[in-house]
Every structure is written in structure tokens, then in C-alpha cells.
N, C-alpha and C positions, 0 to 999 in steps of 0.2 A: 410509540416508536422505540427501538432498542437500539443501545447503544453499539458503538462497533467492539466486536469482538479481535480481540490479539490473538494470532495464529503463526506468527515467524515473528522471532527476532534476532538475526544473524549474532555471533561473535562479533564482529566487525564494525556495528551498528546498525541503527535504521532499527524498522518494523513496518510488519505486515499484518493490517486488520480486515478484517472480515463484515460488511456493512450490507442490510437490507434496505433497499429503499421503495418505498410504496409510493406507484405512479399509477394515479386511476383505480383498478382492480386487479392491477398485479405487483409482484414485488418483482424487483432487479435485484441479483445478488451483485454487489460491486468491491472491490479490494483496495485498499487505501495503502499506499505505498510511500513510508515519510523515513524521510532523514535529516539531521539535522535541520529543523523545523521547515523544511521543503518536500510538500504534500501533493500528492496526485491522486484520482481514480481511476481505475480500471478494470475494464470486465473480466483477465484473467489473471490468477496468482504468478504465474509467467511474463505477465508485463508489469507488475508491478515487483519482481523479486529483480528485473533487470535495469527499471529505473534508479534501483534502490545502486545495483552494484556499478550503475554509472557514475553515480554520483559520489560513490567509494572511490572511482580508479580519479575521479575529475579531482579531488579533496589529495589524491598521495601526488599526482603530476604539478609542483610546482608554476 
């Protein structure tokens, strides 16, 4: 199994990995979307590049 691969990591914080997962006889490409040690999956780099800046605007909003 290979590890996740790092493909974004904003200025602002966070990162975006890049993770294959083998289910059966197929793989799932899936994007691991972490910030400040608060991790998700997701199936496109677009839901995980959004989580990431949620969680940016959630951390400046008092």
C-alpha cells in the first residue's frame, strides 16, 4: 500500500494529499484534506481544497 502523496499546501495552512485505496480489485483515488490536525476524505481535490478554506475563514471569525 503507498503512502499518501502531498499535492497542495496553501500559504495559509492545511494540505492536500493524494491517497489510493484498494477495495476488492479496484483502487479509489481519494484526497485527504487536513488542517490543523482536522482530516477528511474526499473524492475530489475541490472538496477537499474547500473544506480546508472553511476551516481557514472558521479559525480568523472569532
Amino acid at each position: 500500500m503507498a503512502l499518501p502523496e502531498l499535492i497542495y499546501a496553501p500559504i495559509e495552512g492545511g494540505t492536500i494529499h493524494r491517497y489510493e485505496i484498494i477495495g476488492g480489485k479496484r483502487k479509489f483515488l481519494r484526497f485527504i484534506g487536513c488542517y490543523l490536525g482536522q482530516c477528511n476524505f474526499y473524492k475530489s481535490i475541490d472538496d477537499a481544497t474547500d473544506y480546508i478554506k472553511s476551516l481557514q475563514n472558521i479559525q480568523k471569525d472569532p
